[in-house]
C-alpha positions in Angstrom: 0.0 0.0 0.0 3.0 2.5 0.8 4.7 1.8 -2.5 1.6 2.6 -4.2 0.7 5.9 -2.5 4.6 6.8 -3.3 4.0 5.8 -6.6 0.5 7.8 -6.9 2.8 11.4 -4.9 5.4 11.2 -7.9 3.4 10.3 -10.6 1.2 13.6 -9.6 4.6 15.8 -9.2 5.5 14.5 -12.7 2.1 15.4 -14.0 1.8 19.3 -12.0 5.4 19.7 -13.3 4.5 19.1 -16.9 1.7 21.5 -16.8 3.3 24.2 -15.2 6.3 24.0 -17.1 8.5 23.3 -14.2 10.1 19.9 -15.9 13.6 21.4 -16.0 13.7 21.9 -12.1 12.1 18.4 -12.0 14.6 17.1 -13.6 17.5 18.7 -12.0 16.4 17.8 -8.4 16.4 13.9 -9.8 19.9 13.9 -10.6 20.6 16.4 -7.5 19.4 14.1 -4.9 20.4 10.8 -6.6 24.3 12.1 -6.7 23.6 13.4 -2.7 21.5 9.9 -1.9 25.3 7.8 -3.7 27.2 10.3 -1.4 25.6 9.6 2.0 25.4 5.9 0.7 29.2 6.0 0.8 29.6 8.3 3.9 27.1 5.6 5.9 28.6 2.4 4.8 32.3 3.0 5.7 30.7 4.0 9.4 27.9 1.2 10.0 31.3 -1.2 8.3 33.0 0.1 11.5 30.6 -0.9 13.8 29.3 -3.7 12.5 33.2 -4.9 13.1 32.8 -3.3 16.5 30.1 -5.9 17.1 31.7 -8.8 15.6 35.1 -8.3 18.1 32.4 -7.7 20.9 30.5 -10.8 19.7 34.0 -13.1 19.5 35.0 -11.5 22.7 31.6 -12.7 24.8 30.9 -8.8 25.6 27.5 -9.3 23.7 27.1 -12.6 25.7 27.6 -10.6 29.0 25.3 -8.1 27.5 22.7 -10.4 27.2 23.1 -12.4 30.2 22.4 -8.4 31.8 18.6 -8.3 29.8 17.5 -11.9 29.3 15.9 -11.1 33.2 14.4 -7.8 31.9 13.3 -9.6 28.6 12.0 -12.8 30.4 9.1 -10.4 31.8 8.9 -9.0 29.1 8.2 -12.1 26.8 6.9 -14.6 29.5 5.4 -16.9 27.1 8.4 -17.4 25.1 10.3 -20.5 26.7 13.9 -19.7 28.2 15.6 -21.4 25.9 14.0 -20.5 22.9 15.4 -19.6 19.7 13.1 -16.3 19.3 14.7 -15.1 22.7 18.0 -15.1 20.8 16.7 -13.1 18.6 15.2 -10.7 20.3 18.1 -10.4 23.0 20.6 -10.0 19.8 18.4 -7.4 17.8 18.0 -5.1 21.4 21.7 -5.4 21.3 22.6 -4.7 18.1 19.9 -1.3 18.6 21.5 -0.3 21.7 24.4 0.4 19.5 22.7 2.6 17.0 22.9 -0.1 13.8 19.5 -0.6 12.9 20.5 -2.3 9.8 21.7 -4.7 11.8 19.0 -5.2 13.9 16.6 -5.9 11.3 17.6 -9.2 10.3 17.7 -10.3 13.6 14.1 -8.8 14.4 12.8 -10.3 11.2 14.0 -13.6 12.5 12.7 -13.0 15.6 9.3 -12.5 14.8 9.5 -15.5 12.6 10.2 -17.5 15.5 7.1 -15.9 17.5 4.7 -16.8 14.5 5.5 -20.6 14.6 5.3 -20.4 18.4 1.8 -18.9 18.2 0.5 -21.1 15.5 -1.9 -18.7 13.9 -1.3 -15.4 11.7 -2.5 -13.1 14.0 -0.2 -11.2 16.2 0.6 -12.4 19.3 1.7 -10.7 22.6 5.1 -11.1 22.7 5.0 -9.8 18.8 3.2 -6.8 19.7 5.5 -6.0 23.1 8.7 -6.8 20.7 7.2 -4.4 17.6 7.2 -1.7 20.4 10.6 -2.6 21.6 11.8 -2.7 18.2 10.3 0.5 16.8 11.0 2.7 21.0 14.4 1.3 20.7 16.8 2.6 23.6 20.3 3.9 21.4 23.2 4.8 23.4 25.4 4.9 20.6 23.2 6.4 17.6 25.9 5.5 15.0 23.7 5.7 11.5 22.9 10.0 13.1 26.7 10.3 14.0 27.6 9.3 10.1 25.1 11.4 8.7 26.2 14.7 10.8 29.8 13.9 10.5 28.9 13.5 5.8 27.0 17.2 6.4 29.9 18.6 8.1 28.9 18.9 11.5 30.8 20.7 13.5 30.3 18.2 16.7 28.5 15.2 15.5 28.5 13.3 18.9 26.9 16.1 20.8 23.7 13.9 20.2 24.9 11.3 22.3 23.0 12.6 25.8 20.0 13.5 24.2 19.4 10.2 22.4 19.9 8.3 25.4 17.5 10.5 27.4 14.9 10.7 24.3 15.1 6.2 23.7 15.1 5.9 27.3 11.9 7.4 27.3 10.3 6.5 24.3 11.3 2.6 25.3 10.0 3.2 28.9 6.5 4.9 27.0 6.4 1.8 24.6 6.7 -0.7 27.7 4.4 1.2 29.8 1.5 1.9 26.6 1.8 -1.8 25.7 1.5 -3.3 28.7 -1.4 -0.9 29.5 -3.4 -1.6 26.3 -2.6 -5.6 26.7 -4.2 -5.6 30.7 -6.8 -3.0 29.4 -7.8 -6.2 27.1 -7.8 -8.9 29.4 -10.3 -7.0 31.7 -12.4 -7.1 28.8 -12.2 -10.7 28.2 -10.7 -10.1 24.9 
């Protein structure tokens, strides 16, 4: 549905741009932003490459096993009907991880995986609760590190591209505590009503 109201916003530029004459500028914004979009490309891969290394030394080290020894009580209450052991709690564990570091793109295969593993837990197509409290998880995600932000300032020039360290920790810490608090609200809001 997104790709097609995309589709439907540039068709309609393209269209408005033909009748008012404007196809030049149309034109010339294509090409400037595809050049700029190839540039950042660049200026992000050589920084999420970093990090993603960062991880990998972490991982062979058995700091991201320490890390999730640290959560897996915090995520066992958050997911109590996912067994201990598991698979989709190694998932889940390893995509909060990989998002506490700021590399999303990271994160996503893991979270993918994770919600795969939730589905054939569930046995039906309809989301379950630990789906729904891990969506919200996903999408509050706490950041201390917010490494894709930090490449993009430092490819604009920033002049202090970390200074967004503080404020992202304070701004996930909250949105993750809000996501926690809204989900477990609306999930004990339906069980009172016997849904």
């Amino acid at each position: 549905m997104v790709n097609y109201i995309w589709a439907g916003m540039a068709i309609i530029g393209i269209i408005y741009a033909m009748f008012a004459g404007t196809m030049d500028k149309v034109n010339e914004a294509i090409f400037q932003s595809s050049s700029e979009a190839v540039t950042l490309s660049i200026g992000l891969i050589s920084v999420l490459v970093f990090w993603l290394g960062i991880m990998r030394v972490a991982e062979k080290a058995g700091i991201l096993q320490v890390l999730a020894k640290i959560f897996r009580p915090l995520v066992r209450r958050l997911f109590p009907e996912i067994p201990k052991d598991h698979p989709a709690m190694g998932y889940i564990l390893s995509n909060l991880t990989a998002n506490l570091f700021g590399l999303g793109n990271a994160a996503t295969p893991m979270g993918i995986k994770a919600m795969e593993q939730m589905k054939q837990l569930s046995g039906t197509d309809t989301a379950s609760r630990s789906m729904i409290t891990f969506l919200a998880l996903n999408t509050s995600s706490l950041t201390i590190i917010p490494t894709t932000v930090i490449a993009i300032r430092m490819q604009y020039n920033s002049v202090s591209p970390t200074e967004i360290v503080g404020t992202t920790i304070i701004a996930t810490l909250i949105s993750t505590a809000s996501a926690i608090l809204i989900d477990r609200f609306y999930f004990y809001r339906s069980i009172r009503r016997g849904e």
